[in-house]
N, C-alpha and C positions, 0 to 999 in steps of 0.2 A: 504494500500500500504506500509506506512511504516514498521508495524507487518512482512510483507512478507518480506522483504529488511531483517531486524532486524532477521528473523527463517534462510532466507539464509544464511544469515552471521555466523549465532551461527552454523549451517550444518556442512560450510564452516571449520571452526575454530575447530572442531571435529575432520573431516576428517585430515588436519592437525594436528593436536595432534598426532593421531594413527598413523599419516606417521612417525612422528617425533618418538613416541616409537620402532616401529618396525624398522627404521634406527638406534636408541638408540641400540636395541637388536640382529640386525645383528652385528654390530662395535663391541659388548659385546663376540660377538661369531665369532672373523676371527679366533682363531685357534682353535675350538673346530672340531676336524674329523665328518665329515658327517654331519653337521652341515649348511641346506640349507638357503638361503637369503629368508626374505617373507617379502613382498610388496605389495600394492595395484594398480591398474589402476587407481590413480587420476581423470582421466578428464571424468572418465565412474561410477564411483563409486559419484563424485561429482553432476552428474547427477542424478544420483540416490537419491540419498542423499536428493538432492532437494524434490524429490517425498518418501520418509519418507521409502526407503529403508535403510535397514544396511548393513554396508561395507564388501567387501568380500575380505580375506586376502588370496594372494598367492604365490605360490613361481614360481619366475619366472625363465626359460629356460636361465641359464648362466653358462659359463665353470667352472668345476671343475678341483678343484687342486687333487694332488694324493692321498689325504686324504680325497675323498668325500666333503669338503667343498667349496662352491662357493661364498662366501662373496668376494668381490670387495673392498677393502678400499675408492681406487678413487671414484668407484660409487657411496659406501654410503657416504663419503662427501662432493660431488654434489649435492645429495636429499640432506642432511642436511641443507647445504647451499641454495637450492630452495626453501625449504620447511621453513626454519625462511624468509627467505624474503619475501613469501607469506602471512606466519602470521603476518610479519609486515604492508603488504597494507592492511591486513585483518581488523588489529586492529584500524589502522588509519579509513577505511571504517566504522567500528563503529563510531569512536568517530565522526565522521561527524555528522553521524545519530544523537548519542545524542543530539549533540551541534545544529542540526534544531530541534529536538524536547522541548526539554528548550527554545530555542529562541521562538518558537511557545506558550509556555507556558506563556512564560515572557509579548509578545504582546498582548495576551489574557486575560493576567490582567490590562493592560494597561500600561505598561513597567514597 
């Protein structure tokens, strides 16, 4: 049970990473012309994820400027901003995990 908790999490923490890049890389490219946004479906890909799929990066359906480019600044730093606070309950859901597992350890020796 715990291994599974522990693969979700690492999944988890992946998934976020890649959001975080490819928000990194849209931001990187608001004035580059033609220049489209790519993102993933988080909560379909994390799903996924679970079941040892790989993530599918797309560019999603959003208006473009007169330069062919569609990058949103606000939007991506929304994700940016969702996206660290998620890896921050992510990280803390780890350190749980560890701190029952050591404690499990500790008792099994006899404290």
């Amino acid at each position: 049970m715990l291994e599974r908790v522990a693969s979700t999490l690492e999944r988890y923490m992946d998934l976020l990473s890649l959001r975080q890049k490819l928000v990194a890389s849209n931001i990187a490219n608001v004035d580059t012309p033609g220049y489209k946004t790519r993102d993933i479906d988080f909560q379909f890909e994390f799903l996924s994820a679970v079941d040892g799929a790989r993530p599918n990066v797309v560019e999603p359906e959003l208006a473009s400027k007169n330069d062919g480019n569609n990058v949103s600044l606000d939007r991506e730093a929304r994700l940016l901003a969702e996206t660290g606070i998620r890896f921050q309950l992510a990280s803390l859901l780890a350190r749980g995990q560890i701190r029952a597992v050591r404690s499990a350890i500790q008792e099994g020796r006899g404290g």
